[in-house]
Structure formats: C-alpha cells, structure tokens
C-alpha positions as CSV (number, residue, x, y, z in Angstrom):
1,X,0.0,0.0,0.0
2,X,3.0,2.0,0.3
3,X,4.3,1.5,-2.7
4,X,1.0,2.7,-4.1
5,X,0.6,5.9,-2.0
6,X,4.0,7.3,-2.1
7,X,3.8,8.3,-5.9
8,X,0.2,9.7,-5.3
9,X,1.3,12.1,-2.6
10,X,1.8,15.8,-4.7
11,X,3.3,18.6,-2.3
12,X,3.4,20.7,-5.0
13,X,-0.5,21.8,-4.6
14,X,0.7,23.1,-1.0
15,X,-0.6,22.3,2.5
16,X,-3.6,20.6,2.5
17,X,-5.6,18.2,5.3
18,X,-5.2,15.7,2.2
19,X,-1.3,15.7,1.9
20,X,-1.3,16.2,5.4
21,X,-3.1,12.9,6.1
22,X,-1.1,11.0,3.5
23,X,2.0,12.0,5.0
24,X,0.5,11.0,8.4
25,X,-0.5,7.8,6.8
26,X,3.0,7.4,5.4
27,X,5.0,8.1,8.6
28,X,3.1,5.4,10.5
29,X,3.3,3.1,7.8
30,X,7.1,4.0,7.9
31,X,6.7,3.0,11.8
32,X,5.1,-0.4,11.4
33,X,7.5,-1.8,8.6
34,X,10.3,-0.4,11.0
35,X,8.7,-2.3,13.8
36,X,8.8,-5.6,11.5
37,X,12.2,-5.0,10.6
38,X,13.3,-4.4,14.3
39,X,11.6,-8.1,15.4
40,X,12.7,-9.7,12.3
41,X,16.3,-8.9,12.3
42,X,16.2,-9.4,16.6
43,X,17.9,-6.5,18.0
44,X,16.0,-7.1,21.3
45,X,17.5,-10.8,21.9
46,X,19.4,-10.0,25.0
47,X,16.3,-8.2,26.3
48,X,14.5,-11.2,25.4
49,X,16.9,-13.1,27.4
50,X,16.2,-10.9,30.6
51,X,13.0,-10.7,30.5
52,X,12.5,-14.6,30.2
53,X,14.9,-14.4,33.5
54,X,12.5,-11.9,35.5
55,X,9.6,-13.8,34.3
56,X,11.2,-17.3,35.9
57,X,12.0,-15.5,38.8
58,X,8.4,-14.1,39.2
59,X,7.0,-17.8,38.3
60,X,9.3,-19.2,41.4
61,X,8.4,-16.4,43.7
62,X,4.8,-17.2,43.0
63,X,5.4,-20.9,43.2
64,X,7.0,-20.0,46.8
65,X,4.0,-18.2,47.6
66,X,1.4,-20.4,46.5
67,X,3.2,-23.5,48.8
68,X,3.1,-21.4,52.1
69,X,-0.5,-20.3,51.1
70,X,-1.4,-24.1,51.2
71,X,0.8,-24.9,54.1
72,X,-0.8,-22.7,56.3
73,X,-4.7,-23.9,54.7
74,X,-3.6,-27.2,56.1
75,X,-2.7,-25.8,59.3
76,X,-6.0,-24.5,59.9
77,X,-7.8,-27.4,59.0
C-alpha cells in the first residue's frame, strides 16, 4: 500500500488536510514496517533473554508463595 501511495502524494498543490493525512498515513506506515524490521532482524535478543529471566523468577516467587498459602490452609484445617 506503500508503494501505491508514495507516488500519489503531490506537495506541489501546498498544505492541505489531504497531503497532510497521506504523510501522516506514510509516517506510520514507515513506523510499522520499521517495527517488523526491528523483530525480524532481533535486535532485542538480549532483552528477550532478561526478560524470560524476571519472568522465571516471578513464576518461582509465586510458586513459593502459593506453597506457604497451602501450608498454612492445612494448618488450619
């Protein structure tokens, strides 16, 4: 869609709330093929790496949790 918009887009006629929103549209368009790019080519792989970390230590702390929860049940049955 891009590809098919870019060429449409005339600045030549001046400011208007058309070319404004076709360059609005472009930019974001811009954004999300960025975005791809950015997963695709995994920049973020050590942050993947830490947050997989914090997420097993939250797991475990929960795990910890959820045992002394059902100690103490037991307790006071």
């Amino acid at each position: 869609m891009l590809l098919y918009a870019l060429p449409q887009l005339s600045l030549s006629q001046g400011l208007s709330w058309a070319n404004a929103f076709g360059a609005v549209w472009c930019l974001f368009a811009f954004l999300v093929i960025a975005a791809h790019l950015h997963f695709i080519i995994g920049v973020d792989e050590e942050k993947a790496k830490r947050l997989d970390e914090v997420r097993k230590a939250k797991l475990s702390h929960w795990q910890m949790k959820w045992e002394e929860e059902d100690r103490a049940a037991q307790r006071s049955l």
